[in-house]
N, CA and C atoms as an extended XYZ file, in Angstrom:
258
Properties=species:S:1:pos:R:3:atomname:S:1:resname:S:1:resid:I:1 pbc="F F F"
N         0.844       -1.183        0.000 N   UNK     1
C         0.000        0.000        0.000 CA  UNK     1
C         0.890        1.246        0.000 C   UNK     1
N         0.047        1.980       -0.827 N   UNK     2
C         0.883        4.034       -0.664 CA  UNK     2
C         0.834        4.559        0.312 C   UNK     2
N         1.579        4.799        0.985 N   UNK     3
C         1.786        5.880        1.656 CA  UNK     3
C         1.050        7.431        1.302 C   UNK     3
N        -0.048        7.810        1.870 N   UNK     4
C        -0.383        9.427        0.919 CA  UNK     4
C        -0.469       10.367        1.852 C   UNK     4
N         0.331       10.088        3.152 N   UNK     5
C         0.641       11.062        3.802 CA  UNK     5
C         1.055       12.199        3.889 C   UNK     5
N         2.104       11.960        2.350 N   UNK     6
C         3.132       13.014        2.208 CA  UNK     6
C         2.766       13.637        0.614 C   UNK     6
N         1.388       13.131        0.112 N   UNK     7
C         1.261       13.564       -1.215 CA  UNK     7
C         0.108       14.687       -1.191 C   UNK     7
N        -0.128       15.272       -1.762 N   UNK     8
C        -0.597       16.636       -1.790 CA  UNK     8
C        -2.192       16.020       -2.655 C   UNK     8
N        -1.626       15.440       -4.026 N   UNK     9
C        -2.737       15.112       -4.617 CA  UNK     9
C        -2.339       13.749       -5.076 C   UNK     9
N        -3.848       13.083       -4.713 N   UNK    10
C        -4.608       11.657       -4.729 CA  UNK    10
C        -5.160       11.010       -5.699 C   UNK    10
N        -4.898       10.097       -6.485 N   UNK    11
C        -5.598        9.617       -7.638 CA  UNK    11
C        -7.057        8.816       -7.132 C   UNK    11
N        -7.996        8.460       -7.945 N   UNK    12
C        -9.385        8.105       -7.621 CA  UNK    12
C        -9.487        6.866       -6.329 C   UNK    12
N        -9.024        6.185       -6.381 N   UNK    13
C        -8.534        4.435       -5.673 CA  UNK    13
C        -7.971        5.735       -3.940 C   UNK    13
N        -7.122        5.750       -4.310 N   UNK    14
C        -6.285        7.085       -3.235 CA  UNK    14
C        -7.476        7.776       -2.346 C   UNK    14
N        -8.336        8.436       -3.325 N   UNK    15
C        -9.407        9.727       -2.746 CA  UNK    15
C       -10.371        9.208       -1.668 C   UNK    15
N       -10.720        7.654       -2.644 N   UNK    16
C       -11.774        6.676       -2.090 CA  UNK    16
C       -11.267        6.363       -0.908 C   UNK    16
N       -10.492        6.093       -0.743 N   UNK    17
C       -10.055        5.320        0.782 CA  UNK    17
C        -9.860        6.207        1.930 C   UNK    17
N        -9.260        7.616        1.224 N   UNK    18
C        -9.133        8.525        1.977 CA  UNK    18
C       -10.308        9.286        2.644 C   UNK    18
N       -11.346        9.076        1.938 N   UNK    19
C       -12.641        9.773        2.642 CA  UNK    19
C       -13.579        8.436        2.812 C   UNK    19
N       -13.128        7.198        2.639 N   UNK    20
C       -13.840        6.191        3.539 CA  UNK    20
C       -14.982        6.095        2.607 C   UNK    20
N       -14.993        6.452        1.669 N   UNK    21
C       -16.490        6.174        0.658 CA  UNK    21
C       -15.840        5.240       -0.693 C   UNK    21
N       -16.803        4.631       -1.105 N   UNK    22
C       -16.317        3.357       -2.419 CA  UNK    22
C       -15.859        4.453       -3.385 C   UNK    22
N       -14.828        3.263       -4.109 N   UNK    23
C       -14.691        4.057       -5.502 CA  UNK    23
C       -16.069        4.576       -6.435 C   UNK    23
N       -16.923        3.376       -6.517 N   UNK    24
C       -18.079        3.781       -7.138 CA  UNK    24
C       -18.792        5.268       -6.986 C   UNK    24
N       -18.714        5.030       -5.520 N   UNK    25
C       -19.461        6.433       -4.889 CA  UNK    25
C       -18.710        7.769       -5.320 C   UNK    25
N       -17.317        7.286       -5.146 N   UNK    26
C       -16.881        8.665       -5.751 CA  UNK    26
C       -16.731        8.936       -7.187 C   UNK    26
N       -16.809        7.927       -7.811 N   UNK    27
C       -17.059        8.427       -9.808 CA  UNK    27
C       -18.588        9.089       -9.312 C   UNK    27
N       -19.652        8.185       -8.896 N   UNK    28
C       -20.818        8.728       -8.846 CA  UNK    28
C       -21.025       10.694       -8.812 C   UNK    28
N       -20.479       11.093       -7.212 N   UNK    29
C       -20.301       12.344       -6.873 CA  UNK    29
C       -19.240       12.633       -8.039 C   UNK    29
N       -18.223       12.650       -9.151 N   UNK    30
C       -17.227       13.024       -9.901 CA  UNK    30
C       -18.642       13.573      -10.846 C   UNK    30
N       -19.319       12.465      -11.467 N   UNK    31
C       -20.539       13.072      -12.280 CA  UNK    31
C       -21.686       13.876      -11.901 C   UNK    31
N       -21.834       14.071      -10.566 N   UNK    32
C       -22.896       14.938      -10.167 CA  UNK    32
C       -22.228       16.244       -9.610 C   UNK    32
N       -20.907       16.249      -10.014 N   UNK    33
C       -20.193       17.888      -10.050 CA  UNK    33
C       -20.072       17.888       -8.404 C   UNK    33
N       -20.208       17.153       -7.306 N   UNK    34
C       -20.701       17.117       -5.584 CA  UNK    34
C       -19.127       17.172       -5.351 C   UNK    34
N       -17.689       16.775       -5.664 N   UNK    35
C       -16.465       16.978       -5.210 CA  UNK    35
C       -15.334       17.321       -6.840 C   UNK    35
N       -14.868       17.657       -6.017 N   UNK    36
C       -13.941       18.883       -6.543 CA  UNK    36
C       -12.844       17.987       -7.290 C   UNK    36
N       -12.358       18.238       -8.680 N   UNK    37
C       -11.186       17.129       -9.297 CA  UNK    37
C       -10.644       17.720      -10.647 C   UNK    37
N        -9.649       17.036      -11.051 N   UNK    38
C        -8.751       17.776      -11.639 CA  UNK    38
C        -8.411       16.236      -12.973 C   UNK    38
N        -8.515       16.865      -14.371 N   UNK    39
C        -8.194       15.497      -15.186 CA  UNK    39
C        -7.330       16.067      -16.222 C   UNK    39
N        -6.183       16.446      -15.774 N   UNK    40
C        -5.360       16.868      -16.683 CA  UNK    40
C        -5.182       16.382      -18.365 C   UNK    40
N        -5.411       15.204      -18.413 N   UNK    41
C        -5.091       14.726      -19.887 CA  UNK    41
C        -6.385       13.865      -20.362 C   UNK    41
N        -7.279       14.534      -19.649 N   UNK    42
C        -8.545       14.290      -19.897 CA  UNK    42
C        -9.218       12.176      -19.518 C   UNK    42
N        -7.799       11.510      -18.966 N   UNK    43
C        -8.863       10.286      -18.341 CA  UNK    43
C        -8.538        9.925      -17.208 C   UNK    43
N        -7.175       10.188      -16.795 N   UNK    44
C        -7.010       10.272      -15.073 CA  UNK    44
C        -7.459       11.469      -14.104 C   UNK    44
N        -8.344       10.910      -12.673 N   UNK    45
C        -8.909       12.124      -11.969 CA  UNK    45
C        -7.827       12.098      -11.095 C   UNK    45
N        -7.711       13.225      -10.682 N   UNK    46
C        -6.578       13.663       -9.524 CA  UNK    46
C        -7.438       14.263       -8.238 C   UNK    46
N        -7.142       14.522       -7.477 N   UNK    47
C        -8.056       15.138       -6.079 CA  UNK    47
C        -7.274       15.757       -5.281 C   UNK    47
N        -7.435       16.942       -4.962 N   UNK    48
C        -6.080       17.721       -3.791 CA  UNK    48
C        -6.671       17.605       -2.450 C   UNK    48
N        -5.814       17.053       -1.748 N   UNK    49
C        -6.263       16.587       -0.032 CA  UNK    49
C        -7.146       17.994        0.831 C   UNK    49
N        -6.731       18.956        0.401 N   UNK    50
C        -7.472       19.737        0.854 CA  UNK    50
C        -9.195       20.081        0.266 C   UNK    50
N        -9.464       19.867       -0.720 N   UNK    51
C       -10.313       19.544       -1.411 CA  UNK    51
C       -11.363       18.543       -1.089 C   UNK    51
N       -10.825       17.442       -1.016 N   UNK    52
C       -11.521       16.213       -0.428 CA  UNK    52
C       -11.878       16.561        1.008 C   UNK    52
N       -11.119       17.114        2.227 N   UNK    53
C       -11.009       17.515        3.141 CA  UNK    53
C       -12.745       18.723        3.492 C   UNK    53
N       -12.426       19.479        2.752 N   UNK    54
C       -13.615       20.341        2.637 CA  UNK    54
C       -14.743       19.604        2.176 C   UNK    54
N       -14.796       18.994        1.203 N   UNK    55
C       -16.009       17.819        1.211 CA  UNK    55
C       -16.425       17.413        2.242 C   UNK    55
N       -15.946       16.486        2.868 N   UNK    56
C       -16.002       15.919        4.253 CA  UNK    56
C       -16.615       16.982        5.112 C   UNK    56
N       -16.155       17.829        5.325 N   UNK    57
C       -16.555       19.432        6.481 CA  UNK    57
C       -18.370       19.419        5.973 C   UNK    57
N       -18.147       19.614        4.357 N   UNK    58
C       -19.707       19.808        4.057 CA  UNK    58
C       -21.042       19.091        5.182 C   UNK    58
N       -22.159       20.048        5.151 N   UNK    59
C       -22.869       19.193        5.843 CA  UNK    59
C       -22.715       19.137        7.454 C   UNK    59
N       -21.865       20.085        8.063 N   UNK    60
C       -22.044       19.576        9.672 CA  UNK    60
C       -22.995       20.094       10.579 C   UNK    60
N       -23.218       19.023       11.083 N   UNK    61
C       -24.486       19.334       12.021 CA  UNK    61
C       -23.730       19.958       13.255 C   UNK    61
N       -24.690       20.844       13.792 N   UNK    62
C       -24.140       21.487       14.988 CA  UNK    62
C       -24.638       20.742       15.929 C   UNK    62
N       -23.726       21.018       17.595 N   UNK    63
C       -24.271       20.908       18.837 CA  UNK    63
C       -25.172       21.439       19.410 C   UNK    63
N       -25.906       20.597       20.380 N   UNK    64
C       -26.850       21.688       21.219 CA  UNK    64
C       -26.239       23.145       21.914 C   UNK    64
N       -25.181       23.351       22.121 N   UNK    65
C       -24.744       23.996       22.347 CA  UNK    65
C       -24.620       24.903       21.351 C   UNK    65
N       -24.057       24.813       20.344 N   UNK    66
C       -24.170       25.807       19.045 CA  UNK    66
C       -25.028       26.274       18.206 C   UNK    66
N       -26.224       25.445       18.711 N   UNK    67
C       -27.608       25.958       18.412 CA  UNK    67
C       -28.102       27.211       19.112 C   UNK    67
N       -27.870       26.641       20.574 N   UNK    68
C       -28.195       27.606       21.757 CA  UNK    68
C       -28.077       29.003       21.002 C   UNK    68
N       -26.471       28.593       21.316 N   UNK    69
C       -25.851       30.116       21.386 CA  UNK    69
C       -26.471       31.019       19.580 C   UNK    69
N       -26.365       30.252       18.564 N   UNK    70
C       -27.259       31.150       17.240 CA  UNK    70
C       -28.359       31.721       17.277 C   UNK    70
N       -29.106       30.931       18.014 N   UNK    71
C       -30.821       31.427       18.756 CA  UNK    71
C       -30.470       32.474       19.869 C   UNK    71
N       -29.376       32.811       21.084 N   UNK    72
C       -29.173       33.432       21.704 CA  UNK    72
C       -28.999       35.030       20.603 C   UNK    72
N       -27.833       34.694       20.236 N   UNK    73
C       -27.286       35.871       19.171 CA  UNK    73
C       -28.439       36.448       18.210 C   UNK    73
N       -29.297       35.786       17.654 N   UNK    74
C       -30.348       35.898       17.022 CA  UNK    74
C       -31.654       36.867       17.686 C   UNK    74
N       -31.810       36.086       18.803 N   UNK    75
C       -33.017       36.802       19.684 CA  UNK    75
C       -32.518       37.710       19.953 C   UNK    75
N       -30.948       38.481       20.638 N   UNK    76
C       -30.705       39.638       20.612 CA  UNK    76
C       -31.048       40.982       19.290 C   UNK    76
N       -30.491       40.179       18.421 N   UNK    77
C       -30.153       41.193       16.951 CA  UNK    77
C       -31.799       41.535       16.789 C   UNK    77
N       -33.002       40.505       16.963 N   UNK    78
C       -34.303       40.943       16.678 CA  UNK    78
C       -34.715       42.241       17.689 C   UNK    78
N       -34.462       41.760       19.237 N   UNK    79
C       -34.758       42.322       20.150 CA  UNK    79
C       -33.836       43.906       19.878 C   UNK    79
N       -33.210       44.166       19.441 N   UNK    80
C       -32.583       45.680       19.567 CA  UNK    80
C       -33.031       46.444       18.363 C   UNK    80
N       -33.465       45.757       16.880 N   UNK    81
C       -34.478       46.208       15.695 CA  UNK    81
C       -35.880       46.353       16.847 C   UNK    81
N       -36.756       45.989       17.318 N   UNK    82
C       -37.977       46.110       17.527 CA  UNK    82
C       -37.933       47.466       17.830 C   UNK    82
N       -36.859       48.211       19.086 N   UNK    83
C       -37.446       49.311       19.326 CA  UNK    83
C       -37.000       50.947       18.118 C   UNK    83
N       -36.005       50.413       17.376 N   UNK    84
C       -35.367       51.391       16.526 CA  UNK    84
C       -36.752       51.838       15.358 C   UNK    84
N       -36.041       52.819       14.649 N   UNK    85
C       -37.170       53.857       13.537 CA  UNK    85
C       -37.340       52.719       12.449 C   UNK    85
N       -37.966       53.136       11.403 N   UNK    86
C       -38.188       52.750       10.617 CA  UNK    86
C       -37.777       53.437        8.881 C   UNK    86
């Protein structure tokens, strides 16, 4: 097995393993435009770790805690519009 610790950018087999999803799945998302790739000579895909990385990020659900506090921040910003002009 490769080592892709030290590589910047990942070929398809590489990407797959690296974000824990099948190869399939990732041609799939390659055709629905959903992650980010690079085909220089038009039939090998390449993938930059940071790239794939931000994929992954996509989608996070927050804590109860980080809910709190948006609804906190929120109910303020309404509460200081109610009494201002118009």
């Amino acid at each position: 097995m490769i080592d892709i610790s030290n590589k910047e950018m990942l070929n398809s087999r590489e990407a797959a393993a690296f974000t824990g999803i099948s190869l399939s799945y990732l041609r799939k998302l390659m055709m629905q435009r959903k992650i980010a790739y690079s085909k220089p000579l038009g039939k090998l895909a390449f993938f930059k770790k940071e790239d794939l990385i931000a994929f992954m990020s996509m989608g996070k659900v927050a804590t109860a805690t980080e809910i709190a506090s948006q609804a906190t921040a929120i109910d303020s910003v309404l509460k200081s519009k109610k009494g201002g002009k118009r």
